[in-house]
N, C-alpha and C positions, 0 to 999 in steps of 0.2 A: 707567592709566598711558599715557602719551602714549610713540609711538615717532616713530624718525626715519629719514628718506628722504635720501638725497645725489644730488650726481650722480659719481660716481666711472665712471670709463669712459667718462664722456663727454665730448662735445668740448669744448675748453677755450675761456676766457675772459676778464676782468677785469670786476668790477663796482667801479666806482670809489668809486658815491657811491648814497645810498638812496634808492631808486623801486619804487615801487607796493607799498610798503606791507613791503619787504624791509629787515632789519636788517643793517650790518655791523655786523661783529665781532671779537674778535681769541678769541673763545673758545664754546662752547655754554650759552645761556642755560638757565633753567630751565623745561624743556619745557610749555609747554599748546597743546591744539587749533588748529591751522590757522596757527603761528606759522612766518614764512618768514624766515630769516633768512643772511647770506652771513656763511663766519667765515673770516677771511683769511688766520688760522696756518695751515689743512686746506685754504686752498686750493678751499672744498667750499660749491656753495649746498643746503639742508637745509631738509625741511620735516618740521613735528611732525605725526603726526596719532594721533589717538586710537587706542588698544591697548583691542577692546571686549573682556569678559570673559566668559563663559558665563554664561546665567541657570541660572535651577530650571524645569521644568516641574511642572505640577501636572494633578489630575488632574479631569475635568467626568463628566456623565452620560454614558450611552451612546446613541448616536442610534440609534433605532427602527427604522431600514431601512438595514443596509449597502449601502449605495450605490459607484460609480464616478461619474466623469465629470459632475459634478451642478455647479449651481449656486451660490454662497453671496451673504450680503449681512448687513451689521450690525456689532455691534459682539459683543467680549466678554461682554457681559451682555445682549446682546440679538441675539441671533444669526440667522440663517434660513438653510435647503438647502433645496432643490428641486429637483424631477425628476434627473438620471442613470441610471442603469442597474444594477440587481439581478441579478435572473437575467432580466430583460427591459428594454427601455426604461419608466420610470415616470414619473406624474403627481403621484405624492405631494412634500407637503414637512413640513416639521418646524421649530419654534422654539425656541429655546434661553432660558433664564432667566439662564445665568450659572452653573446647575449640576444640570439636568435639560432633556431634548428633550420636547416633544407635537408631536401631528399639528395641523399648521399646514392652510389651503385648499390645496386639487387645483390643479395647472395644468389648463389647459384640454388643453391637448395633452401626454401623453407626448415629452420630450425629453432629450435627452443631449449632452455635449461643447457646453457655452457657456457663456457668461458670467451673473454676476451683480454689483449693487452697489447703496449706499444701505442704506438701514437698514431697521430687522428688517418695522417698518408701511409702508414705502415703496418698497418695493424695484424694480427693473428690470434686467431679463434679455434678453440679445440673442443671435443665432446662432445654433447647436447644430446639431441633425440629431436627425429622429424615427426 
C-alpha cells in the first residue's frame, strides 16, 4: 500500500501548470509508487511512495565457527564467510548451499573487521586488521 508525503509547514507557493512529470489536481488520485502530484483543493504537493510490509524469515544451517567481524560474499544459495574473529583472529572460512555451512579454503592470513563481495567461487576481500 502506497503512502503519502505533503508539504504542509512549508513554505508556500503556486504550481500553475504541469512540469516534470507532476500532476494537478483538484483531488487525490489512486495511489501507486513514485506518483508526484499537486492537488489544488489542499493546496498541498504529494508524493506516493511505497508502504513496504514485513517479510517472514526462515531459517538455514548453522555456521561451523561462530565468528565476529568476518567477511561475507555470494548469494543466498551460494553464500561464503571468512576469517573474523572467535575466541582469536582466524583463517578459516565456510560455504553455504542454501541450507547447510562446510569448511570452505583457509585464508592465507588470519584476519578480522573487512570487507567481502562477489560470489561464493569468486570472491574478494579488502582491509581488515590481523
Amino acid at each position: 500500500m502506497a503512502k503519502t508525503r505533503d508539504n504542509s509547514g512549508y513554505g508556500s507557493g503556486v504550481i500553475a501548470e504541469e512540469s516534470a512529470g507532476i500532476e494537478i489536481r483538484s483531488d487525490d488520485p489512486t495511489l501507486s509508487e513514485g506518483l508526484v502530484w499537486y492537488n489544488t483543493t489542499a493546496n498541498t504537493l504529494k508524493v506516493a511512495r511505497l508502504q513496504l510490509t514485513a517479510g517472514t524469515w526462515s531459517t538455514g544451517g548453522v555456521i561451523g565457527t561462530a565468528r565476529r567481524t568476518l567477511a561475507g560474499a555470494g548469494t543466498l544459495t551460494a553464500g561464503l564467510c571468512a576469517g573474523g574473529r572467535a575466541t582469536g583472529t582466524v583463517t578459516t572460512s565456510e560455504v553455504y548451499d542454501g541450507s547447510s555451512w562446510a569448511t570452505g579454503n583457509a585464508l592465507p592470513t588470519a584476519t578480522k573487521q573487512f570487507d567481502g563481495c562477489g560470489t561464493q567461487t569468486a570472491a574478494l576481500t579488502a582491509g581488515g586488521d590481523q
